[in-house]
N, C-alpha and C positions, 0 to 999 in steps of 0.2 A: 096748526095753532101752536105757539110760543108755550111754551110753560117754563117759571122761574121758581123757585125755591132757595134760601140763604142756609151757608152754612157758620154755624157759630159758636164760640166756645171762648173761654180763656185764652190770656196769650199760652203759647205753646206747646196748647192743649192738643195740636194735630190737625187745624182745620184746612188748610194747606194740602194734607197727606189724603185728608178723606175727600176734596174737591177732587184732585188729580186722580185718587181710585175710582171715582163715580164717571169722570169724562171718561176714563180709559175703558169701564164696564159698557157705556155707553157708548161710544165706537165701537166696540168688539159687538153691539147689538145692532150696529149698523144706523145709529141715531146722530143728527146732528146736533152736537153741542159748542154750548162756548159757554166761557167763562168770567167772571166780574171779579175782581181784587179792591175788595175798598182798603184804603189806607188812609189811619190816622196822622200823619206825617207825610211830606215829600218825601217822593220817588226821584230818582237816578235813573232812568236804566236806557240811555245812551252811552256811549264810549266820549270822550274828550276828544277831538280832532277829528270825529267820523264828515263826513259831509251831512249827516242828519243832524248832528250834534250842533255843527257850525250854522242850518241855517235856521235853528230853533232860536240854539244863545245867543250868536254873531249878530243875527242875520233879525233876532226879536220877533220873530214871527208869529204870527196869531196862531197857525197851524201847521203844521208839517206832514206829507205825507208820504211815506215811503214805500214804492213800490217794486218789486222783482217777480221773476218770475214761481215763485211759490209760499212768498208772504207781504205782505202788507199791514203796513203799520201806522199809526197815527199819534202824534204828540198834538196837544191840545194846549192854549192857556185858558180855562175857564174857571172859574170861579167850584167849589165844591156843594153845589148844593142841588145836586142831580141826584134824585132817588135812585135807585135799582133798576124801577119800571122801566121809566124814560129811560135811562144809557141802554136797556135791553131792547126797547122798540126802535131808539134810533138806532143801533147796530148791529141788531141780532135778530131782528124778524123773523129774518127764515130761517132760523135752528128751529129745532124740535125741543129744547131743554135746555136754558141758561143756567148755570150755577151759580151762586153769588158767595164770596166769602166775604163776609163781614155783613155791614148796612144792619145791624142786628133793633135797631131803632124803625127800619121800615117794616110796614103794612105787609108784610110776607109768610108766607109758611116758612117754618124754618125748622131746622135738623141739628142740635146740638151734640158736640165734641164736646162729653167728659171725661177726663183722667184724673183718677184719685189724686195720683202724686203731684198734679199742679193745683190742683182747685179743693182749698176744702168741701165744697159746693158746687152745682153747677148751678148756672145760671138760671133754670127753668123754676120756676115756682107758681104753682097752680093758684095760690092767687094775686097774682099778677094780672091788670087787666087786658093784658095782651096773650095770657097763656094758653088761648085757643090756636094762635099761629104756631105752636109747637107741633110738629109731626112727631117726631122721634129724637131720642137720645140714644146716643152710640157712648157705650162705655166701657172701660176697665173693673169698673165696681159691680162686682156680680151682685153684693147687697143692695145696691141701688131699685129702688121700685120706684114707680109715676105714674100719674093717670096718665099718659101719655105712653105710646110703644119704645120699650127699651132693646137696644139691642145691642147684645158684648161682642168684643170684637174676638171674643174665639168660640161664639157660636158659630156653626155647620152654615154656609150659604149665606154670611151678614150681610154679605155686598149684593149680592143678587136681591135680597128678597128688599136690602133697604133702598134697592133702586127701583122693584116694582112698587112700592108704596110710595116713592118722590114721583112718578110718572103718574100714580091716580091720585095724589092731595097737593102736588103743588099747584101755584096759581096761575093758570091761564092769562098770558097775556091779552086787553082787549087793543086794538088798533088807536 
């Protein structure tokens, strides 16, 4: 079974840092993962003159996909109104654990990135009618308290224990 969870937080609060620590935790546990990047703006991230590049831009193509032997890749032109869910069922079925950074609007458990020094606030607020998808907050602010599990990033074991608590509250993908 699938299980997704979003990571979210102010811009350059670190949610980037905390995704990439959690895949890597979860590898090291022998767990299959991947990963979701929503972005508010277009993305780049072809090269100019690649043969991918040419038959995406040149070439207009609805999709492109590129394959070798140890990655595979896909360029899409769709439209941006694909939930989390969906991108995770259509492409990620068989992991054990998608991470999503961003999507902070979808139906998801999620895990917030806060740093004092970006955010006078974070974003969680208990009364919010969505504040039951909050798992945890990961912080800098040792003053910080929430009805919600806090957890600073130079307590003993953060990464571990805030990866067994995303493997039993995140949301189970259904087919």
């Amino acid at each position: 079974m699938t299980k997704i969870i979003s990571v979210i937080g102010h811009k350059n609060a670190g949610k980037t840092t905390l995704v990439c620590a959690l895949a890597h935790e979860y590898k090291r546990q022998k767990r299959r993962v991947a990963t979701i990047k929503h972005s508010s703006h277009p993305v780049d991230t072809d090269r100019v003159g690649t043969d991918s590049w040419r038959h995406f831009h040149e070439g207009n193509a609805d999709a492109v996909l590129v394959a070798s032997p140890e990655l595979r890749v896909i360029f899409e032109r769709r439209p941006d109104d694909t939930g989390p869910e969906d991108l995770a069922r259509r492409y990620f079925s068989d992991m054990d654990i998608v991470l999503v950074e961003g999507f902070k609007r979808a139906p998801i458990p999620k895990i917030e990135v806060y740093r004092k020094e970006v955010a006078k606030a974070p974003l969680y607020d208990p009364g919010l009618p969505n504040a039951t998808e909050w798992v945890a907050v990961v912080t800098d602010d040792h003053k910080y308290q929430a009805p919600v599990r806090v957890l600073h990033f130079t307590d003993t074991m953060w990464l571990t224990v805030l990866s067994a608590i995303v493997m039993e509250q995140a949301k189970t993908l259904t087919p």
